[in-house]
C-alpha positions as a Markdown table, in Angstrom:
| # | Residue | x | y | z |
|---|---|---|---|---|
| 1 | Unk | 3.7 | 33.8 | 3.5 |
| 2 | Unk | 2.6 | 30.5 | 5.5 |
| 3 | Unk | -0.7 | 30.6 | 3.7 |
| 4 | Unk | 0.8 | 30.9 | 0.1 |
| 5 | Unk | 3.4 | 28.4 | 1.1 |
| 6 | Unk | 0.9 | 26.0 | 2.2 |
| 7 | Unk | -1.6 | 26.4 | -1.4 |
| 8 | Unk | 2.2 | 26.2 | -3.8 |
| 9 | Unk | 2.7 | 22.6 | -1.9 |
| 10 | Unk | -1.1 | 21.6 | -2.5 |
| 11 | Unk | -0.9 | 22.4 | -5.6 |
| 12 | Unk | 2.1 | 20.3 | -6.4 |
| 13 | Unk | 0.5 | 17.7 | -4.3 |
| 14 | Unk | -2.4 | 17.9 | -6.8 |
| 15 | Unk | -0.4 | 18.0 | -9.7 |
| 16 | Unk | 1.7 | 15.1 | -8.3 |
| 17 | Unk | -1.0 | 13.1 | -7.7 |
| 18 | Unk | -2.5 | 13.7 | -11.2 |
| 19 | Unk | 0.8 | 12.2 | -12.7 |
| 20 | Unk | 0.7 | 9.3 | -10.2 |
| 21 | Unk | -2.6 | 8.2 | -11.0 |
| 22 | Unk | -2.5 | 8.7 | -14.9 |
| 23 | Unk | 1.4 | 6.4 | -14.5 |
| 24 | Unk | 0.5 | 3.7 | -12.4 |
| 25 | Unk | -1.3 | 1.6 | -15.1 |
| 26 | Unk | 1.6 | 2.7 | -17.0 |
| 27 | Unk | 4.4 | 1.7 | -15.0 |
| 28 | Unk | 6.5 | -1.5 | -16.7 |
| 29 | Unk | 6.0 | -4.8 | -15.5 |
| 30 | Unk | 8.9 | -6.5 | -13.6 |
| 31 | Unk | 9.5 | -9.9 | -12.1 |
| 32 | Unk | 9.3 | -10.8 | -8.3 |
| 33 | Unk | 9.6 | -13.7 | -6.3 |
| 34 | Unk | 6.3 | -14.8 | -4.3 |
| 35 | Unk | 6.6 | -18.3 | -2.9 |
| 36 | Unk | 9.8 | -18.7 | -4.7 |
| 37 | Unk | 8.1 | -18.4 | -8.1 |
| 38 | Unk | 8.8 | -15.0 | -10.2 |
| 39 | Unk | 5.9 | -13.4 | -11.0 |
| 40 | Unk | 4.5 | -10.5 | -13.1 |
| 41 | Unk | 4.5 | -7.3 | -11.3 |
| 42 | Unk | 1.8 | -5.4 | -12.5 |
| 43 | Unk | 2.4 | -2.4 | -10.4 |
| 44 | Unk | 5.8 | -1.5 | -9.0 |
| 45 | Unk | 5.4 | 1.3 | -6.3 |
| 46 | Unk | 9.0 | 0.5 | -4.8 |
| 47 | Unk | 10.0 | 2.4 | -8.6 |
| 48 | Unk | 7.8 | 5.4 | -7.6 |
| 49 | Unk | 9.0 | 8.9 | -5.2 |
| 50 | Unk | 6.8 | 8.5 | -2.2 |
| 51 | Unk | 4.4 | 11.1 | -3.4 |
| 52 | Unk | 3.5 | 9.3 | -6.3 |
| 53 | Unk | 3.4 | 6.0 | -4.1 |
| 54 | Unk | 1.1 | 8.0 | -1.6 |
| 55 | Unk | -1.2 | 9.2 | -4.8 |
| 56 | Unk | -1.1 | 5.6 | -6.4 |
| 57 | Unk | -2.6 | 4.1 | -3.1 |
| 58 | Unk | -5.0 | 6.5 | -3.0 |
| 59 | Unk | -5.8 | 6.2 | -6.5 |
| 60 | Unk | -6.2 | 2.2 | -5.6 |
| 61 | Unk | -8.5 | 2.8 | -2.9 |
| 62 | Unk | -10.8 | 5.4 | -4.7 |
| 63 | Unk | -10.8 | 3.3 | -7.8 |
| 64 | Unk | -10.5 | -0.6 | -6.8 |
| 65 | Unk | -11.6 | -1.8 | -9.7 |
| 66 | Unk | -9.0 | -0.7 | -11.5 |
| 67 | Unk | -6.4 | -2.8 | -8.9 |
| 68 | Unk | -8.5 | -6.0 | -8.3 |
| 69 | Unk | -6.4 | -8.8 | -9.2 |
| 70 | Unk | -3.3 | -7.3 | -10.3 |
| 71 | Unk | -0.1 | -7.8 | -8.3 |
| 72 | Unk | 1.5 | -5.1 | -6.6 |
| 73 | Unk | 5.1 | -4.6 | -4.9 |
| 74 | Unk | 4.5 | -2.1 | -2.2 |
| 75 | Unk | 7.4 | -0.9 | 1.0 |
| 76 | Unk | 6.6 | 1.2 | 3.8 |
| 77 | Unk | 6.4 | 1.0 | 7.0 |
| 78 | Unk | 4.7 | -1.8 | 9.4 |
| 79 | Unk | 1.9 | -0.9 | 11.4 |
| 80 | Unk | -1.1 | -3.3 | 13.1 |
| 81 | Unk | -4.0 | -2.3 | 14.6 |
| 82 | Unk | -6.2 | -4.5 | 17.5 |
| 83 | Unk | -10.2 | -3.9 | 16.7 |
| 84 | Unk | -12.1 | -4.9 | 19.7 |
| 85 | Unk | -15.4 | -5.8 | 18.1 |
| 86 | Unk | -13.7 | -8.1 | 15.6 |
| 87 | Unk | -11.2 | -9.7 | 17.8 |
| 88 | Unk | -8.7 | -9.5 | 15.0 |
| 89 | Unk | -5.5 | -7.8 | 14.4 |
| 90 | Unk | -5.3 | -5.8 | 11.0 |
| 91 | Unk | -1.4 | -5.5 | 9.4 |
| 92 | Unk | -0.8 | -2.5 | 7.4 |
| 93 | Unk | 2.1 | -1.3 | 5.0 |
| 94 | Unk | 2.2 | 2.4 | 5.2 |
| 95 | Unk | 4.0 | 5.6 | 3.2 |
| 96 | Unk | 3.4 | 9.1 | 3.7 |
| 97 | Unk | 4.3 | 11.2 | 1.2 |
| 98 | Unk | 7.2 | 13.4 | 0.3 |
| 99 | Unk | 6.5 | 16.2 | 2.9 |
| 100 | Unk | 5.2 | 13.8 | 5.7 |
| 101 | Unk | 2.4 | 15.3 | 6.3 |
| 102 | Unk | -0.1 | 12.5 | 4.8 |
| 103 | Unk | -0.3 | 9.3 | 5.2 |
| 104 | Unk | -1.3 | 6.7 | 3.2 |
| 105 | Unk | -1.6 | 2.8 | 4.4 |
| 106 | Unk | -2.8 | -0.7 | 2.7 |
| 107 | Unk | -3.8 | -3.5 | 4.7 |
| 108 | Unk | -2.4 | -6.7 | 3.8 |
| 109 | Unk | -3.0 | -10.4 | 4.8 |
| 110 | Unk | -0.2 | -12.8 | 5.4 |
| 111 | Unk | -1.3 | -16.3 | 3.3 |
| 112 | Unk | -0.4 | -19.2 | 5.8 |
| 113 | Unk | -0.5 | -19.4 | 9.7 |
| 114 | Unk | 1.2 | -16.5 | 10.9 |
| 115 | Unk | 1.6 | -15.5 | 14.8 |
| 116 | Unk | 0.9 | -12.0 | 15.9 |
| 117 | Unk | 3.3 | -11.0 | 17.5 |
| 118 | Unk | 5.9 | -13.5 | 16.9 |
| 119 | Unk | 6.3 | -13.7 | 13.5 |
| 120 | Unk | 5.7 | -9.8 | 12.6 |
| 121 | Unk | 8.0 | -7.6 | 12.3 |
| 122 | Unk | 8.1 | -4.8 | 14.8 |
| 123 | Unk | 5.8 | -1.6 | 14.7 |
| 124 | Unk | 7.3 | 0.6 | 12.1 |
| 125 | Unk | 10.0 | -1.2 | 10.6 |
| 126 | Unk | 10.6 | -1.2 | 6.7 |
| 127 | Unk | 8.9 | -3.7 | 4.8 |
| 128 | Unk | 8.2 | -4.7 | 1.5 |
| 129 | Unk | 5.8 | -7.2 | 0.1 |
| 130 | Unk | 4.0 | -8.5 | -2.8 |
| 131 | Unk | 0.5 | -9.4 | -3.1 |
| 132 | Unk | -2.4 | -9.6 | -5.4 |
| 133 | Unk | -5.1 | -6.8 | -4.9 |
| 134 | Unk | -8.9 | -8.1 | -3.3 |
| 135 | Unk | -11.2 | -7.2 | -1.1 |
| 136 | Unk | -13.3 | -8.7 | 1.5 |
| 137 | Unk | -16.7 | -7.4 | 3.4 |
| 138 | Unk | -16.8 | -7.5 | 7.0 |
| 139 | Unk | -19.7 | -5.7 | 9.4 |
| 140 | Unk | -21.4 | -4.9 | 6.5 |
| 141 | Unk | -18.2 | -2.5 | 4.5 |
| 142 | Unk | -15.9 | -3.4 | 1.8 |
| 143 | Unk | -12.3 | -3.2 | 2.7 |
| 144 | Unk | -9.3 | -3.5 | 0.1 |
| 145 | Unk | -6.1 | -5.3 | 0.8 |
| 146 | Unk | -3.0 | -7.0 | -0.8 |
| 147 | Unk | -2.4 | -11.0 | -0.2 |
| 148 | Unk | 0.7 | -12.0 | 0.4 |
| 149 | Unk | 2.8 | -15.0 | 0.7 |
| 150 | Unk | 5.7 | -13.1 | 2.6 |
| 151 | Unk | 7.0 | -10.1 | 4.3 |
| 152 | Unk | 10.3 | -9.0 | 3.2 |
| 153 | Unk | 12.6 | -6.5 | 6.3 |
């Protein structure tokens, strides 16, 4: 029973995924407000069930150039992360999907001069932000990210 329980879920997983992929590029654009200017969004994931959020990042990660540049409206939850050998903190907005068993995160980078810890929110409180898609290479690997100008709780 757990084992046929477990491949019906992965299937609609799959299936969900499939229709979050195949939509994102689809989804309508809206306006947003980054540095008190509106703005094009040119994917919405706050209009998306979390699944399809959590297959749209995916998607974005396994297919960047398909993102780069375009401006994204993402919530989650807030998570950093110290890494020693950088010396740098690393800000994440995360969702996990409808059964919360996955996890799926996007590292973003506040524009400006921004204080860790001051001016963050707390560790796992609901944000949402808007950024433009890019990437940056550090110790030799490519990592993906949103920019944004603020971080809304």
């Amino acid at each position: 029973m757990k084992k046929s329980l477990y491949i019906v879920m992965l299937l609609c997983m799959i299936v969900s995924c499939a229709a979050g992929c195949t939509k994102v590029a689809s989804l309508p654009a809206s306006g947003d407000s980054i540095a008190g200017n509106t703005v094009k969004i040119d994917v919405d994931l706050t209009a998306l069930t979390s699944t399809l959020v959590y297959a749209a990042v995916y998607n974005m990660l396994a297919n960047p150039d398909d993102s780069m540049g375009k401006t994204v409206k993402m919530s989650g939850l807030y998570y950093s992360s110290y890494y020693e050998e950088t010396g740098l903190n690393y800000h994440f907005v995360v969702i996990e999907d409808a059964t919360a068993c996955c996890a799926q995160g996007l590292e973003f980078i506040w524009n400006g001069k921004h204080k860790y810890p001051d001016d963050y929110p707390k560790e796992q409180t609901e944000i949402a932000v808007v950024g433009i898609f890019g990437s940056y290479e550090e110790m030799g690997i490519t990592y993906y990210y949103l920019a944004v100008d603020d971080i809304n709780t």
